[in-house]
NUVEX-830680 format. One record per residue (C-alpha): x, y negated, z; residue in one letter. Coordinates in steps of 0.05 Angstrom, whole numbers, plus 5000, padded with zeros to 4 digits. Layout:
BEGIN
XYZa;...
//
This chain:
BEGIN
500050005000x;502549354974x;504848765026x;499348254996x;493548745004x;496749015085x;496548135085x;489748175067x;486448715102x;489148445160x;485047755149x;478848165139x;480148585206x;481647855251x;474247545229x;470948175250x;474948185319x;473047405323x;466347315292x;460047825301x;456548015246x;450147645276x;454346945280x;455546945213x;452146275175x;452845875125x;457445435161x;462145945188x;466745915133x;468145155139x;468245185218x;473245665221x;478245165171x;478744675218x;480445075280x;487145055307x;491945775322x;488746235271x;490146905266x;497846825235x;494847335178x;490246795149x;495546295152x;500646665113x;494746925064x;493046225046x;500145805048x;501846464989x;496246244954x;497245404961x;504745494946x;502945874886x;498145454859x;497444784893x;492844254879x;494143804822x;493943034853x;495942724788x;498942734718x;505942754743x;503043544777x;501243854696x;509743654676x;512443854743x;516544464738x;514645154748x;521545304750x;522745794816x;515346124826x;513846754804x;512346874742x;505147234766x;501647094818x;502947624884x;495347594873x;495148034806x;497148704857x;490448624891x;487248744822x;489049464826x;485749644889x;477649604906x;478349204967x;483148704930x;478548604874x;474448044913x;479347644928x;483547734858x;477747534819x;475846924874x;483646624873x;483446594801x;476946314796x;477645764851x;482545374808x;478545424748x;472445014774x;471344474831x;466444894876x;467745774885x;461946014837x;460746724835x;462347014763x;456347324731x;459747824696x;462848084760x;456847994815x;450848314818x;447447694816x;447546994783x;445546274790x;439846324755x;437146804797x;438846404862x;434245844834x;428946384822x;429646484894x;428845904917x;436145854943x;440045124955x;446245264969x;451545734935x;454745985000x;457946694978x;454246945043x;448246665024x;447446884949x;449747634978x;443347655023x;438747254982x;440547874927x;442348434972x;436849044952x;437249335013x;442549345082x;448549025071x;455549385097x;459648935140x;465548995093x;461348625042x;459448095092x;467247975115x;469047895047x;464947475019x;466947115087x;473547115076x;472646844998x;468146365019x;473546175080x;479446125030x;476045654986x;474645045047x;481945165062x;485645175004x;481844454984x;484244255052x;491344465063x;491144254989x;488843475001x;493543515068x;499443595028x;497343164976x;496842585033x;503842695054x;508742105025x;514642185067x;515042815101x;521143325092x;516643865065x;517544054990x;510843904976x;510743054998x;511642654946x;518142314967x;521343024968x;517443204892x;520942564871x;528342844903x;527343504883x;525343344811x;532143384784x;535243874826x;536344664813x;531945104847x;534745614885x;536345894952x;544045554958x;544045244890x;541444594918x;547544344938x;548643664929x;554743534987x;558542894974x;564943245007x;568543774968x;568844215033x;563044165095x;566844435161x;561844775211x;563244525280x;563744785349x;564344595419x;571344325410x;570043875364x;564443575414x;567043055465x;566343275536x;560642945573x;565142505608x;568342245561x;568541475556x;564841405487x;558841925512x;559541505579x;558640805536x;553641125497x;549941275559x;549140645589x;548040365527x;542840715498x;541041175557x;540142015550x;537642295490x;531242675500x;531343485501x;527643615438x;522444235432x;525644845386x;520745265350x;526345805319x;525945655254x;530545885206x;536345505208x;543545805213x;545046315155x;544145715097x;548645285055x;549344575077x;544344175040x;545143425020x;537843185033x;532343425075x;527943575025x;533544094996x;533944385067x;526944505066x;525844804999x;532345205016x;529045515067x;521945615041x;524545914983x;520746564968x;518646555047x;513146765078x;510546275121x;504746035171x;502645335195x;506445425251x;511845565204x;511545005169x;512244585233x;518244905259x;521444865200x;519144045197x;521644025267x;528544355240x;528543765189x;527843245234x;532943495281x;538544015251x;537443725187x;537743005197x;544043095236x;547943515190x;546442975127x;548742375168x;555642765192x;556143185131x;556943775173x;554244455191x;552144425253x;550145335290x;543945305334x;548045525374x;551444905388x;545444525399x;539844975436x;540745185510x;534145475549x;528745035563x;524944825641x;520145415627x;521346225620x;521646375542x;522145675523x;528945375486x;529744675472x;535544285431x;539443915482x;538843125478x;545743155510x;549443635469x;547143185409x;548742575439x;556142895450x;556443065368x;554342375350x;560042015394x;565042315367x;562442275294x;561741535310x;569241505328x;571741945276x;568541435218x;570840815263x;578141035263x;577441425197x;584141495155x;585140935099x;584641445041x;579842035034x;582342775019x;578442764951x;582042034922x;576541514934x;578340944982x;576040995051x;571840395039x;567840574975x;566341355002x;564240875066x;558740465038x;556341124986x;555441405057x;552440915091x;548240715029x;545841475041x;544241445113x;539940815108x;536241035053x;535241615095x;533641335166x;528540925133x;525241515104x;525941855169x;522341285210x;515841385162x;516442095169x;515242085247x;510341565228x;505741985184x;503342525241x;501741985286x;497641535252x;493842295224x;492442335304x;496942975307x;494043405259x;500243775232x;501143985303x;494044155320x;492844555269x;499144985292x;496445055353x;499744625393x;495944085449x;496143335432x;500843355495x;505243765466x;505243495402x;506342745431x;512843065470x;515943355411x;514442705361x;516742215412x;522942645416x;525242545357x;523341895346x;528541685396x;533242085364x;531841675293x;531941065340x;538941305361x;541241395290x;539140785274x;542940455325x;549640745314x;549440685240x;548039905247x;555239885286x;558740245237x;555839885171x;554439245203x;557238955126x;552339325087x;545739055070x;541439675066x;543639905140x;542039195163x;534339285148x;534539765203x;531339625266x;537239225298x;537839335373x;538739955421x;534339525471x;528839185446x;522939525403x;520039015367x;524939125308x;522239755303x;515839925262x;508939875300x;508140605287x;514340775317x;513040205376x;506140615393x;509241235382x;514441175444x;509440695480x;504841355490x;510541785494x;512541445562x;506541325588x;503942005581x;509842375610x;508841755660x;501842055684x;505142835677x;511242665724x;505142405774x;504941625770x;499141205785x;495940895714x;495640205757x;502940225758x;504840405692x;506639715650x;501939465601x;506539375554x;512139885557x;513239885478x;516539145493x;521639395544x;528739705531x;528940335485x;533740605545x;529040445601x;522740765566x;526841425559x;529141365630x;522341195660x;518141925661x;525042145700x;523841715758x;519542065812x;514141595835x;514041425913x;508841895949x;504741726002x;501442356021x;500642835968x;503242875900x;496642845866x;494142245908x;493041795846x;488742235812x;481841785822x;485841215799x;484740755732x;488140285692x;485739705733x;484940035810x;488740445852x;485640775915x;491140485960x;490239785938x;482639855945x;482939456018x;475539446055x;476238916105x;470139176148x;473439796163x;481739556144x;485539656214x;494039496211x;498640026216x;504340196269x;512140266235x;511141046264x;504841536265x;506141716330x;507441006357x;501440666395x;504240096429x;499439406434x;497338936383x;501238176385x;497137616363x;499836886373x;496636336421x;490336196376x;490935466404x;496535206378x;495635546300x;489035136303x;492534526328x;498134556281x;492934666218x;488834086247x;495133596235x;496333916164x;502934206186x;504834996173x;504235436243x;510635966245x;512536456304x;518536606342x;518237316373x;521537376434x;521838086451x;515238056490x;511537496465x;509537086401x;510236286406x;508835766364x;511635246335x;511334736271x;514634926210x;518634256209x;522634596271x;527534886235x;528635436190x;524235936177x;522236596130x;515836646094x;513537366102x;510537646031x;506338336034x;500538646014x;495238916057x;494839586026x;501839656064x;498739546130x;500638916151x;494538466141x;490738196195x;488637476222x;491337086280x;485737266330x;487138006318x;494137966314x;499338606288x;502239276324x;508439096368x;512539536332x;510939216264x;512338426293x;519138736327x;521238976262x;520138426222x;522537966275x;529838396269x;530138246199x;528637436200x;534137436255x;539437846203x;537037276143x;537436676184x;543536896226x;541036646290x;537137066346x;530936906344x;528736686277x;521936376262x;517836616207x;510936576172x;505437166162x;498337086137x;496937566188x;499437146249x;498336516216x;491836476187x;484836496228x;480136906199x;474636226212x;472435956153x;474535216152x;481735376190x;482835956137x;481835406074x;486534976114x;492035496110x;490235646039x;491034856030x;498434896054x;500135586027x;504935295962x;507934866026x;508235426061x;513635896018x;516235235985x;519935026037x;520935726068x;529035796077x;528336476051x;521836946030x;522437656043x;518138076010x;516138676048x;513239256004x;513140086024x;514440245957x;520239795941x;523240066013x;523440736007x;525340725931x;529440195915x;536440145937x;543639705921x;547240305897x;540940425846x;542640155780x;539739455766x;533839605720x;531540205757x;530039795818x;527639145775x;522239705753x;520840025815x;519339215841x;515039245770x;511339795795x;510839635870x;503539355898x;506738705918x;506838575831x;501038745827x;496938215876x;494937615850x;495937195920x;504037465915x;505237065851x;505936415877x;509336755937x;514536995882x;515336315843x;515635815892x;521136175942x;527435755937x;531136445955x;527037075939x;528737715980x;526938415993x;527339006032x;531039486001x;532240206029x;539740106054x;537739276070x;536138726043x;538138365977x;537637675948x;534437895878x;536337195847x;544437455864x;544338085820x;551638125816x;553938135886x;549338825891x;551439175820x;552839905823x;559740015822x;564040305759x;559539775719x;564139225684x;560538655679x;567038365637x;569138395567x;572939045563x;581038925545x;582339215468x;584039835503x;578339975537x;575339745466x;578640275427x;576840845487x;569340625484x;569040645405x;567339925392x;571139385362x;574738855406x;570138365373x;563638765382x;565338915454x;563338275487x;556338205447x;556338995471x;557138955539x;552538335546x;546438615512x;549139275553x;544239075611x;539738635572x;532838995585x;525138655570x;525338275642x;520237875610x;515338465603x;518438965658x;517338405714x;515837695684x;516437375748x;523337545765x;525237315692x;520936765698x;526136535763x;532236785725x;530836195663x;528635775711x;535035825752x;539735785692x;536435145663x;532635575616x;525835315634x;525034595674x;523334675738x;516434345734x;514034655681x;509735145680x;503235165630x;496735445624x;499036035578x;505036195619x;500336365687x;496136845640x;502237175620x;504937235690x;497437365723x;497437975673x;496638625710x;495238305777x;488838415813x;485738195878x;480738445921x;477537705927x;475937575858x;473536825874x;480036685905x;483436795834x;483636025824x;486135945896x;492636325884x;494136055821x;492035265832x;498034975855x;502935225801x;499434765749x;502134075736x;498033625756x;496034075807x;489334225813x;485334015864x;484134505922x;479334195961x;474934145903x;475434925887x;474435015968x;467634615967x;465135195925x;462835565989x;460836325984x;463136925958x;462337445892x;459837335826x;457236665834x;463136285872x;467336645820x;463836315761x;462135565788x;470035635814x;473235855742x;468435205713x;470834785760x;479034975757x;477834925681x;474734175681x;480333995727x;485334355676x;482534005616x;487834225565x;485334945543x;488935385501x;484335605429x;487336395439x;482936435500x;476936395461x;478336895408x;480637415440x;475737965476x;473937815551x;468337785595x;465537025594x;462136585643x;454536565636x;453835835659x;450835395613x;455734975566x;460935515586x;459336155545x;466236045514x;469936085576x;473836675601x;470137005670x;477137175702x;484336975680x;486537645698x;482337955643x;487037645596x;492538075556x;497737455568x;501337865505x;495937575464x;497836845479x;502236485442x;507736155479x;506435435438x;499335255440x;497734715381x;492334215393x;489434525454x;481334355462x;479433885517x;474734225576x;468733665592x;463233735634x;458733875580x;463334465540x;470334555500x;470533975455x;477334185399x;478634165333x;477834755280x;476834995219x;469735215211x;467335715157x;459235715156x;455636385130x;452136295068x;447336705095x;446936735177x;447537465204x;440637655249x;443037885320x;438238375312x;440638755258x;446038965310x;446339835318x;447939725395x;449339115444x;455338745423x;456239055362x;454938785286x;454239245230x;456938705184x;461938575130x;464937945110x;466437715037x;471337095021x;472337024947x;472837824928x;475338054988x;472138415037x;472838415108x;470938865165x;467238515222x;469238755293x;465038285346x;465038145420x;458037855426x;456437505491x;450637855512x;446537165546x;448236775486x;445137295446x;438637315481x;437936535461x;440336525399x;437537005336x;443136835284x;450936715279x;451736185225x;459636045222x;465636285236x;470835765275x;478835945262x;484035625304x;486834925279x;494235215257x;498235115204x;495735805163x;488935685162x;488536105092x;489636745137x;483036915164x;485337605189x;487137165255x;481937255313x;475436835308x;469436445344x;462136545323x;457336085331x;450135865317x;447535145303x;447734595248x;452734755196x;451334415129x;455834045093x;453333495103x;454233525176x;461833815172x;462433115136x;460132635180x;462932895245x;468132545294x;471232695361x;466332225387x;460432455352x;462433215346x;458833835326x;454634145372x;454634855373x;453535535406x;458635965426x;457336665401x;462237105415x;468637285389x;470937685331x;476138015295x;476538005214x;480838715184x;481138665117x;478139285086x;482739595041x;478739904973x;471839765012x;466539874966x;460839334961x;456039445026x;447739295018x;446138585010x;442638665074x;448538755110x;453338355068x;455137575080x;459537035042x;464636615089x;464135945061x;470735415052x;474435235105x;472834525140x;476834185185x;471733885239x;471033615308x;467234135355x;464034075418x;463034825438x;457135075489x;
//
């Protein structure tokens, strides 16, 4: 018995184990095709037949060559048995017509006689009951299952290959186009730009302490273990290009889907390494056993040990080449090679991704799993990428490469995402909290991303503590005051609360001057801040430290903190200032306090922050960045109240585990063994780097995102070198810094945040606003946004929740519902906040016909697309729900007042009221246009968008510049 027909029996004996004969439909056939770890059988049975006879995509398909598949198709055996017959007549008739139908001269039935019948559809299932005489056999049934099967999935592996551009397969176009011209042949592929290709081994490798693998390190961090999936790789010629080392290796092969991905894993890893060093490179070299039984994995630090020493070999190459060409010209043919390469090999990672996995899926692998291995080697590309910029920094086509190790927004957005999710998903895996995983981790360091999942998050109680935690909450930072009670420094401490005489705080606040304590060793007095020196306590109550005067905190805990003012200030017994020993929990006293709080940490000698998680995980011999993100991470960066508590310290400090450190003074606590010096041209040479290169190197060394890790510490750190003045600090740069922050008050938002606004806003007025929840929080934002006046445009565009006060639909609900990311750091021609709305300047864009409210599928949505000229444009809203109810019709679109007004793919207003032209014509700031806010909207241009119903079409009018006076 032939191999094709054992294949194929096979198939037919894995439905019947799967499906009974009583579950078999009409729709069984195309269920099964999208299903992911088939029987291995059916895999192989189909890739025979789509290698054999793919689907033609295009003209360039009828002249490509046959050259190198079998003359007749493995196919013709089946003819010569019964149960092959079937399927022999099916595969040759499925790629003479569009849809299987059953040949008349071979069925017992036809077409004609299924419309006798009465039948619809031309299932092969159907048509063999609809005609079946009598009982039909099983065999029949999985047969006509199978034929009926092979037909949904040939059309689909058939379109998925057609859809792949860049992928290392034989089949994507980019590798049709490289292959085109080459033999075909298992070995004869062998386009190698050396005259010999030396295979290397272990001591070839540098030694993993080695000073270049040590540079390379710290530079770019460790490479990432990357999944192996033994495919075949050792036992083949060196190939050239990685569609040859594909094709090499499919070559008359048998193969399943999860073939196909080990070998595109082998590509992207084996393969892409030995075409940028022109070497062989055994698996065994590479792949050591991975963290579970069974599993092997190719090690990120056994490549990273091959590519040092490949990049010092080409730095300190010999003038002349063995072969006669000049070092230089085989130099830029090389690197000419790898950029053309490392740009195909970015949009190869890319094209998976943006297909939401499928390739992997299909396999049979998790979208975890599939997300581990993909982000794996994107880093290594990212790596690549890196080095090859040093080595060819002279030749154009490497340039075009992304152009840091450290910062990923050279990279492409696909590629951005791609390690973005990476992180944060092996982020969630090692046990983090989602409230303390960054926003925006694709805009840190390559290096710290990589390094992130390996730091262990701090535990409270048990490792899955966080699991009822979301992207905005965490269950420890969830404080209920009617039940809150402070903490001792011990669990089995119970010594007696401490509170201050309540007296003297109120007579202190009366005067308008800041109380502080001095502790004693029994006792808390006070005195006026004016006294002397003092340091401003900063916490959060989440740590256990909140309280108010009249309740006072745990001996232990006022001792403590008492020790360390005294070891700041250098003096016995230091003053200090805590909320929870210096604020009353009365009403009018507790708005004092708020009144003096900038004051209060203003003129604090020193603020020491005081944080669980930064204690017991941060430390001075920890490098730099992994305690900068372990303060990212901590609750006290995560409070809105600890913000100003941050910016305003003239010396900010904090607890670390092994004491405490002056945060603005980053070199005085450095890990040792790091130069912070330009290297001497020794040390140059030994690190593989030029003498030139190795300043510029070792500065951007420790250059991370501090903007987007921690933005307030790099907020202080351009502040302090004269980056930023002093004074300044606008509108858009507190919604970038209140990004991430919450608060368990949400009407105190515009407390916390009024004083860092020049002019300062005024407190009292925002304090007037008596009460608490949603409505203080409303008439509070209206108020601190009157007072503000100047109002960044970007606000109203982007998605938010909005106030529902009259005159005010435009305005944002909360400041910290704003991605600061979103905001541009220069705000042109800001709008003007008045009493009676958002008076500004735009471009507006009326409807020619207004889109009904009503027509919308479900709240806030609009089934709508937008036409300018002969484009069309899809129409994502944000519709604010109370301005709906009032108003039946948007009737413009308002864009920003910038300079590229032409590109309407820019966030949008919509609004309802009077906009005619004669209207836009006669308006001035002083008599502006009155109208609605709407809601906000985003416009994607729809690529190859067919013409939607009139009903649900509209035409965006000219852009006119006009004065606006918003409601």
């Amino acid at each position: 018995m032939n191999f094709y027909h054992t294949l194929y029996q096979c198939c037919l004996h894995s439905l019947r184990e799967k499906y009974p004969v009583e579950s078999l439909t009409c729709d069984t056939a195309r269920d099964i095709v999208g299903q992911r770890g088939l029987s291995t059988c059916l895999d192989i049975l189909v890739n025979i037949v789509v290698d054999a006879t793919p689907l033609k995509t295009s003209e360039a398909d009828d002249s490509e060559s046959s050259e190198g598949r079998s003359e007749s198709s493995p196919f013709e055996e089946l003819r010569t048995s019964d149960d092959g017959i079937l399927l022999a007549d099916f595969v040759c008739s499925m790629f003479r017509t569009p849809h299987w139908q059953p040949d008349p001269s071979r069925s017992h039935h036809s077409q004609n006689a299924n419309e006798e019948n009465g039948l619809q559809c031309s299932h092969a299932l159907c048509m063999l009951r609809s005609h079946s005489l009598g009982t039909i056999p099983e065999s029949d049934l999985y047969r006509f299952l199978l034929l009926e099967f092979f037909y949904h999935r040939w059309t689909f592996d058939c379109a998925n290959r057609s859809q792949e551009v860049w992928s290392p397969m034989p089949w994507s176009q980019t590798s049709r186009i490289e292959l085109s011209t080459a033999p075909v042949g298992r070995g004869s592929e062998l386009a190698v730009l050396q005259p010999q290709v030396r295979t290397l081994c272990d001591k070839d490798l540098y030694d993993a302490d080695h000073p270049t693998v040590t540079f390379a390190h710290q530079l770019f961090g460790p490479l990432v273990d990357i999944p192996w999936l033994d495919a075949p790789h050792d036992g083949y010629p060196f190939c050239a290009t990685l569609s040859s080392y594909t094709r090499t290796r499919l070559f008359n092969a048998v193969h399943s889907r999860r073939d196909d991905l080990a070998l595109w894993m082998s590509a992207m890893t084996f393969g892409l390494l030995e075409v940028v060093t022109r070497t062989q490179i055994p698996e065994s070299l590479l792949i050591i056993p991975g963290g579970q039984e069974g599993d092997r994995v190719i090690s990120g630090t056994q490549i990273l040990r091959i590519l040092t020493a490949w990049y010092d070999t080409m730095s300190y190459a010999s003038p002349e080449s063995s072969f006669g060409t000049s070092l230089q010209d085989a130099r830029r043919e090389h690197g000419q090679q790898i950029a053309a390469l490392l740009k195909r090999a970015m949009r190869i990672v890319e094209e998976p991704f943006q297909q939401h996995f499928s390739m992997f899926v299909l396999s049979g692998f998790d979208v975890d799993q599939a997300l581990n291995m993909l982000g794996a080697v994107t880093f290594l590309v990212s790596f690549l990428c890196v080095l090859a910029r040093e080595l060819w920094s002279d030749l154009p086509e490497i340039m075009e490469l992304p152009f840091t190790a450290f910062f990923m927004g050279s990279l492409p957005p696909s590629n951005v995402a791609l390690m973005d999710l990476w992180c944060r998903e092996n982020m969630l895996h090692a046990g983090w909290c989602p409230y303390f995983i960054p926003q925006d981790i694709a805009l840190v360091s390559i290096p710290l991303m990589k390094n992130l999942p390996r730091l262990k998050p701090y535990v409270r109680s048990s490792p899955d503590e966080h699991k009822s935690c979301t992207k905005s909450s965490c269950v420890f930072y969830s404080i209920d005051t009617s039940i809150y009670v402070p903490r001792h420094t011990r669990p089995s401490c119970s010594c007696d609360y401490i509170k201050p005489p309540i007296e003297d705080v109120v007579r202190l606040l009366s005067e308008g001057a800041v109380p502080v304590v001095v502790f004693d060793g029994s006792r808390l007095r006070v005195q006026s801040s004016d006294a002397g020196p003092y340091v401003a306590i900063s916490h959060v109550w989440a740590d256990g430290m909140g309280s108010t005067t009249e309740d006072g905190l745990p001996a232990c805990v006022v001792e403590r903190l008492s020790c360390m003012v005294a070891s700041l200030l250098d003096i016995e017994c230091g003053s200090f200032w805590i909320d929870s020993l210096c604020i009353p929990g009365q009403g009018k006293l507790r708005k004092r306090a708020i009144k003096l709080m900038a004051s209060t940490y203003q003129d604090a000698a020193k603020v020491l922050v005081v944080d669980e998680c930064i204690r017991n995980t941060c430390s001075k011999s920890l490098p730099f960045e992994e305690n900068l993100f372990r303060i990212a991470a901590s609750g006290w960066n995560k409070r809105v109240w600890t913000l100003q508590e941050g910016l305003l310290a003239r010396e900010l400090w904090f607890e670390f585990l092994d004491g405490v450190v002056n945060i603005d003074e980053r070199p005085t606590w450095y890990p040792q063994g790091v130069s912070r010096e330009p290297p001497s041209r020794e040390q140059a040479q030994l690190e593989g780097t030029t003498l030139e290169q190795a300043p510029q190197v070792r500065r951007e060394k420790n250059l991370y995102r501090h903007d987007r890790i921690a933005p307030l510490l790099e907020y202080r750190r351009c502040r302090q070198d004269d980056y930023l003045d002093r004074n300044l600090l606008g509108f858009s740069n507190i919604i970038r810094l209140l990004e991430g922050r919450t608060t368990t008050k949400p009407e105190d938002e515009t407390l916390a945040v009024a004083t860092l606004l020049p002019p300062h806003v005024d407190l009292d007025a925002l304090l007037s606003i008596n009460g608490n929840g949603p409505d203080a929080l409303q008439q509070r934002m209206k108020a601190f946004l009157i007072q503000m006046k100047d109002i960044p445009l970007d606000l109203l565009a982007l998605p938010m929740p909005r106030l529902t006060i009259p005159h005010f639909f435009w305005a944002p609900l909360s400041l910290l519902s704003i991605r600061g990311s979103n905001m541009r750091t220069v705000q042109k021609s800001p709008g003007t906040c008045t009493d009676h709305g958002l008076l500004a300047e735009f471009y507006v864009a009326p409807f020619e016909r207004p889109m009904e409210v009503q027509h919308a599928p479900e709240p806030g949505r609009l089934g709508f697309v937008v036409q300018k000229d002969s484009i069309f444009w899809d129409f994502f809203v944000d519709l604010h729900p109370i301005a709906a109810s009032q108003h039946d019709r948007i009737e413009a679109l308002l864009f920003g007042a910038t300079e590229a007004c032409d590109d309407i793919a820019d966030g949008c207003i919509m609004v309802s009221g009077p906009v005619d032209d004669g209207v836009l014509r006669t308006n001035t700031q002083t008599e502006p246009l009155r109208l609605s806010y709407m809601g906000s909207a985003i416009l994607n241009r729809a690529s190859g968008l067919r013409a939607p119903p009139k009903e649900r079409r509209t035409v965006l009018g000219p852009l006119t510049k006009a004065w606006v006076l918003l409601q």
